[in-house]
N, C-alpha and C positions, 0 to 999 in steps of 0.2 A: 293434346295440348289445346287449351282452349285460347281464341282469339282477344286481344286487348283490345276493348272496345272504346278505348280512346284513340285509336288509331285508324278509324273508321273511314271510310272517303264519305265524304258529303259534295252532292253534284251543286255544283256555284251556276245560275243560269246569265249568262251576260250579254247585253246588247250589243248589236253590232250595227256600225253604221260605215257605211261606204262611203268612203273622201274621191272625188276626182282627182287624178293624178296630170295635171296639168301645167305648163309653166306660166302662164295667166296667174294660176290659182296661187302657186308657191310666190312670184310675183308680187301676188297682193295681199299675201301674209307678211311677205320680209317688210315687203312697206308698212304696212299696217302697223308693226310690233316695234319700226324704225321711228314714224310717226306717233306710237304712246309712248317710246324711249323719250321723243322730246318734249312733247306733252308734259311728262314728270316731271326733265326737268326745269323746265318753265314756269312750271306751276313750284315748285319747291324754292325758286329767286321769288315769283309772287307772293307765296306766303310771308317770305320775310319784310317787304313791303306794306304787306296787311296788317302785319305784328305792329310795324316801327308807327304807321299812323293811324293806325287805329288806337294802338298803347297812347301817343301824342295826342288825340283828339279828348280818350279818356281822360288823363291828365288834366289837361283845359279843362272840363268839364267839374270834374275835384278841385280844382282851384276856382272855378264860380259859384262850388256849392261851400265853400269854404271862407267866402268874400275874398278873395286872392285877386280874383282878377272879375270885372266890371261882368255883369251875366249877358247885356248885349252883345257884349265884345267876344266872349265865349262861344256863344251859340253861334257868332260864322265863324271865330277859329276854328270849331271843332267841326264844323260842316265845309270845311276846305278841307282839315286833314282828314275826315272819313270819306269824301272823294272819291280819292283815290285806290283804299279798297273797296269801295263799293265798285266802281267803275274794271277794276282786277276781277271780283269775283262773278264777274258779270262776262267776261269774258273766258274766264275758267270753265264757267258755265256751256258756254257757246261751242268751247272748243271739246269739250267732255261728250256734249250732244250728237258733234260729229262725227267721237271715233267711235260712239256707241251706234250707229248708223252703219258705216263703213264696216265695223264688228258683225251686226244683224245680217247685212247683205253677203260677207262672206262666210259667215255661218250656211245660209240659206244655199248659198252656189256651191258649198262643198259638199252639204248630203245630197245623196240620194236616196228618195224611199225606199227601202227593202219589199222586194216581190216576195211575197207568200206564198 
């Protein structure tokens, strides 16, 4: 009886990498993942504030290109209401940088190199 040679084994080669098993380390994962929990959703209330004035500043903006409304009077409405998401995503910004930080460093504290 001959072998079905789709049923073959193929050896899969896979990396391994060694985690510290610490309460520090687990410590500063729960926080970590508890800190991008609120990050999201902080950032997901900001977005809608980005939408509302930035959409409003646009607007403004269509009504000065339309003689709707005066273009000097336009151009600081619409730099009052882009403001305020500029000044959000500037902050979004800041705070993304430091869970990417915070991520690196305990990337780095959990491996250790493999001895050969």
């Amino acid at each position: 009886m001959a072998a079905n040679p789709s049923l073959e084994v193929q050896a899969i080669m896979l990396t391994l990498v060694q985690i510290k098993n610490s309460h520090s380390s687990s410590a500063e994962a729960a926080s970590l993942v508890a800190d991008y929990m609120a990050f999201d959703k902080r950032r997901t209330e900001r977005r809608q504030y980005q939408k509302a004035f930035g959409g409003m500043g646009i607007i403004v903006l269509l009504g000065a290109l339309f003689g709707r409304v005066p273009a000097d009077q336009a151009a600081i409405v619409a730099g009052l209401l882009i403001a305020p998401p500029v000044a959000l995503a500037i902050v979004e910004v800041v705070h993304w940088r430091r869970l990417l930080r915070r991520l690196d460093r305990a990337r780095k504290e959990a491996q250790i190199p493999r001895k050969s």
